[in-house]
N, CA and C of each residue as an Amber inpcrd file, in Angstrom:
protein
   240
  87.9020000  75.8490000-204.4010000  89.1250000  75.9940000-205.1420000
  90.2660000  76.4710000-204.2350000  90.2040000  77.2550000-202.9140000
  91.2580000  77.9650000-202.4740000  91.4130000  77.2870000-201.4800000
  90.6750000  75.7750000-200.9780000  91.1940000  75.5660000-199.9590000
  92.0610000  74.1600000-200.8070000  91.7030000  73.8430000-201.5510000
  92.9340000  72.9760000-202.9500000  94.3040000  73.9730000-203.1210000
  94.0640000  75.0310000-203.4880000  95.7460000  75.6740000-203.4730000
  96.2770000  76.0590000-202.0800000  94.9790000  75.7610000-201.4180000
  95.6900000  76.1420000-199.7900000  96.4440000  74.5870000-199.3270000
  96.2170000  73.4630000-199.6730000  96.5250000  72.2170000-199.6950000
  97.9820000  72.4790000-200.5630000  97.9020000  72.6880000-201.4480000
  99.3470000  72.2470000-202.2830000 100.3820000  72.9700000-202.3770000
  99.8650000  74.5710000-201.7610000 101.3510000  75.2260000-200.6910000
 101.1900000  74.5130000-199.8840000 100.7520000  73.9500000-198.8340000
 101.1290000  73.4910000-197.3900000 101.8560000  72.2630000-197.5100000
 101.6230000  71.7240000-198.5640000 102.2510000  70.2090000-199.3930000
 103.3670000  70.5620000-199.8080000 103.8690000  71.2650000-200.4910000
 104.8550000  71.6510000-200.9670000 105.8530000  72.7910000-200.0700000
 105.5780000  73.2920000-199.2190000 106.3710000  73.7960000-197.7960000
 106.6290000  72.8170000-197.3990000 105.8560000  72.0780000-197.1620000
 106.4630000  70.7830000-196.0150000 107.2160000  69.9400000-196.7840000
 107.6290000  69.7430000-198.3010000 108.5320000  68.9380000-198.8440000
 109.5960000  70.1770000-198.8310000 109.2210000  70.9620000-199.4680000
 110.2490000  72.0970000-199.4470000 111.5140000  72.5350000-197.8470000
 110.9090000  72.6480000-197.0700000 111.3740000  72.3190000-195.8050000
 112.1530000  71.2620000-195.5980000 111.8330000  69.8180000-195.9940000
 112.0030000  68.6850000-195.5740000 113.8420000  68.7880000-196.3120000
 113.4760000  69.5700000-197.9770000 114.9610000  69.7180000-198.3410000
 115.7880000  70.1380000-197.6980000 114.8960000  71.8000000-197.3030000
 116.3080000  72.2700000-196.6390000 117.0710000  72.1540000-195.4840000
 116.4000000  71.0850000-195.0460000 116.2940000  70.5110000-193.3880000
 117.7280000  69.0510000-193.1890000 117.6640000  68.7580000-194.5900000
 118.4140000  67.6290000-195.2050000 117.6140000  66.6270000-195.0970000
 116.2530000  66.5420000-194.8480000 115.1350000  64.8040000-194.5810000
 115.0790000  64.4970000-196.0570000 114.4030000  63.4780000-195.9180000
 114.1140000  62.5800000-197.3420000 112.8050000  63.6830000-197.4500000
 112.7640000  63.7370000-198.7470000 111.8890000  64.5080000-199.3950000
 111.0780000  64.0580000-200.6690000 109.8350000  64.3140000-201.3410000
 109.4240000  63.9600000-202.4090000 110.2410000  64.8080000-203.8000000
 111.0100000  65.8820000-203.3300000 111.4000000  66.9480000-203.9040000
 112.8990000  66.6370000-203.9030000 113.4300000  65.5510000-204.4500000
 114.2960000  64.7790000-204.7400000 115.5550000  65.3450000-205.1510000
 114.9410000  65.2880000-206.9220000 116.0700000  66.3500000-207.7120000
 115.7030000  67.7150000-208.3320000 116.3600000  67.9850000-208.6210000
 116.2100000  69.8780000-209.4510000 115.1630000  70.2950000-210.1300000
 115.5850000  68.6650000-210.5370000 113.5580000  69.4660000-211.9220000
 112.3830000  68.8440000-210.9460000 111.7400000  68.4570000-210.0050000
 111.0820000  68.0780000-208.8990000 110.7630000  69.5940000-208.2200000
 111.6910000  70.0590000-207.8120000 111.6660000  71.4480000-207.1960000
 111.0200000  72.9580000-207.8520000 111.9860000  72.2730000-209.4430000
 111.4740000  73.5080000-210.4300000 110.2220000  73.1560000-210.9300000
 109.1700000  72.1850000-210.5870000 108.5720000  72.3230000-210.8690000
 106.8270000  72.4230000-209.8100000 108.0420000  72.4650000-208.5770000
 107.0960000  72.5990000-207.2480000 107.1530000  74.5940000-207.3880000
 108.0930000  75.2110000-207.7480000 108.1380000  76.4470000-207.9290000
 107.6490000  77.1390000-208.9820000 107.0790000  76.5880000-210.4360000
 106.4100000  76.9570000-211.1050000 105.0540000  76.7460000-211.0270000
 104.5120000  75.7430000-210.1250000 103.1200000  75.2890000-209.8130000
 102.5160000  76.2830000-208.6220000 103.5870000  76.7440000-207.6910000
 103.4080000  77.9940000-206.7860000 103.0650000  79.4030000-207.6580000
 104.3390000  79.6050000-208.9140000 103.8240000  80.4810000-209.9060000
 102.6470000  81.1530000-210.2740000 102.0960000  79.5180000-210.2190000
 100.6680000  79.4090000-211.5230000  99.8090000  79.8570000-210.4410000
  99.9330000  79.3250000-208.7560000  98.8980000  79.3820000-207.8810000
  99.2110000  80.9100000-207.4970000 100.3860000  81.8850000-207.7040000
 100.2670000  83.4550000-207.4790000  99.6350000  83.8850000-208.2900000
  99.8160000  83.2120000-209.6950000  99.3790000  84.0490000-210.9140000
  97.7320000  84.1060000-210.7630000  97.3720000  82.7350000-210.3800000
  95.3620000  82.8140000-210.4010000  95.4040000  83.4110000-208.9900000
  96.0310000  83.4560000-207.9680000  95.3310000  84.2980000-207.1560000
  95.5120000  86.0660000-207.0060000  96.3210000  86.5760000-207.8180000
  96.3480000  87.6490000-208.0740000  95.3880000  88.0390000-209.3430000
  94.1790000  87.0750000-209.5110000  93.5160000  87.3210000-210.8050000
  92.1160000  87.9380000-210.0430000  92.0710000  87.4320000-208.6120000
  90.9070000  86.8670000-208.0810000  90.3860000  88.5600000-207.3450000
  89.4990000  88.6430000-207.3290000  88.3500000  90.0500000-207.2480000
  88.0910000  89.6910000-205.9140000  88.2480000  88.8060000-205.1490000
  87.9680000  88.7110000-203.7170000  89.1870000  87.9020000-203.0090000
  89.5750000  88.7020000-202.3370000  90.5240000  87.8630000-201.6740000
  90.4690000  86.3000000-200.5550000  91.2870000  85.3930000-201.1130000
  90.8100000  84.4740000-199.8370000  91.1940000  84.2050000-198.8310000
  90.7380000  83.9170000-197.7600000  90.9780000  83.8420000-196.4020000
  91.9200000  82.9750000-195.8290000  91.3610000  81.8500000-196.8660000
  92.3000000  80.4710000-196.7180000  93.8630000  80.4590000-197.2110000
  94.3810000  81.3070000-198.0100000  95.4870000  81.5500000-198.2040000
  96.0350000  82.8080000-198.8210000  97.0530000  83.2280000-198.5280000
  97.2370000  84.5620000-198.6930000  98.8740000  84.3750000-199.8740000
  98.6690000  85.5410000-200.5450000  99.5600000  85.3020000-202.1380000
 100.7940000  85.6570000-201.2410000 101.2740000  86.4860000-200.1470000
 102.3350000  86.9770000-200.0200000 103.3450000  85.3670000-199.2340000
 102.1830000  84.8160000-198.7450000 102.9400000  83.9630000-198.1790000
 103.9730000  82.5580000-199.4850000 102.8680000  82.5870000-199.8110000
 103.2060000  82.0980000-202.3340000 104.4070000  82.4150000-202.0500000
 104.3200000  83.8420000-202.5380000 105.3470000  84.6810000-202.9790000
 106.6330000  84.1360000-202.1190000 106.5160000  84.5510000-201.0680000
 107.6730000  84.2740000-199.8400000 108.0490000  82.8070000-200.1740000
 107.5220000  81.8390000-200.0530000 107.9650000  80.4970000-200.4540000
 108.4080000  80.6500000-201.6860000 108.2070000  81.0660000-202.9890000
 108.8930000  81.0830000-204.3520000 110.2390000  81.9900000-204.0770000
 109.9490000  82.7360000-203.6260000 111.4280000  83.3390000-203.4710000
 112.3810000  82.4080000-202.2080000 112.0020000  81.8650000-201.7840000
 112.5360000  80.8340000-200.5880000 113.4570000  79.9780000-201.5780000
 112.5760000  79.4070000-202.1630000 112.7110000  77.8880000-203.3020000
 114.3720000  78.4040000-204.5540000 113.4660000  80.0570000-205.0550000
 114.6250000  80.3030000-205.7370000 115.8250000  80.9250000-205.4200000
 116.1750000  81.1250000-203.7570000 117.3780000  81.2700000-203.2770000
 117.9220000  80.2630000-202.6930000 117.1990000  78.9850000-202.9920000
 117.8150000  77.2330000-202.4830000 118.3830000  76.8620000-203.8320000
 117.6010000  77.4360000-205.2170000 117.8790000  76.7610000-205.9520000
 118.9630000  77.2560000-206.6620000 119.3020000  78.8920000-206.3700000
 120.6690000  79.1110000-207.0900000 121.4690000  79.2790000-206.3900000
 121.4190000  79.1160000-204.2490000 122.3010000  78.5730000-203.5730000
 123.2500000  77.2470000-204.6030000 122.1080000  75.9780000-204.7460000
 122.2880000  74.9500000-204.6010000 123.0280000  74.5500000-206.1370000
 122.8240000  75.4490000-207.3050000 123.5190000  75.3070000-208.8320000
 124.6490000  76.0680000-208.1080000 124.6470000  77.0990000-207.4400000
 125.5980000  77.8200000-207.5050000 127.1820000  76.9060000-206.9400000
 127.1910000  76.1280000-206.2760000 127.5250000  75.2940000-205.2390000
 128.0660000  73.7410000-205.6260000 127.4380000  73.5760000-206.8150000
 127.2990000  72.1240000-208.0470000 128.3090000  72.2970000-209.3160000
């Protein structure tokens, strides 16, 4: 299971990046993003559930990318 959410942060950094970089991205428009940042959510929320920590990915780094995402994203309304 943790090396699947370790896959879909590393998937979603690297689109996430790709935005703020200005590249073509899978992370297109607004609701694309908001919903690459609520799926990070869900992956803090179960790994802050978890009684053993995993090796393969660590929540602070989650965290750090969701707060990344939501200072692009009210940069980017703010700005629109």
């Amino acid at each position: 299971m943790h090396k699947n959410l370790q896959r879909e942060v590393r998937d979603i950094r690297a689109e996430f990046d790709k935005v703020v970089e200005g590249q073509p991205s899978e992370l297109t428009g607004m609701d694309q993003v908001q919903r690459a940042r609520l799926r990070l959510q869900e992956i803090a929320a179960l790994l802050s559930t978890q009684t053993v920590r995993s090796v393969l990915i660590d929540p602070q780094d989650v965290n750090s990318l969701i707060q990344r995402m939501h200072i692009q994203l009210s940069t980017t309304t703010a700005t629109a």
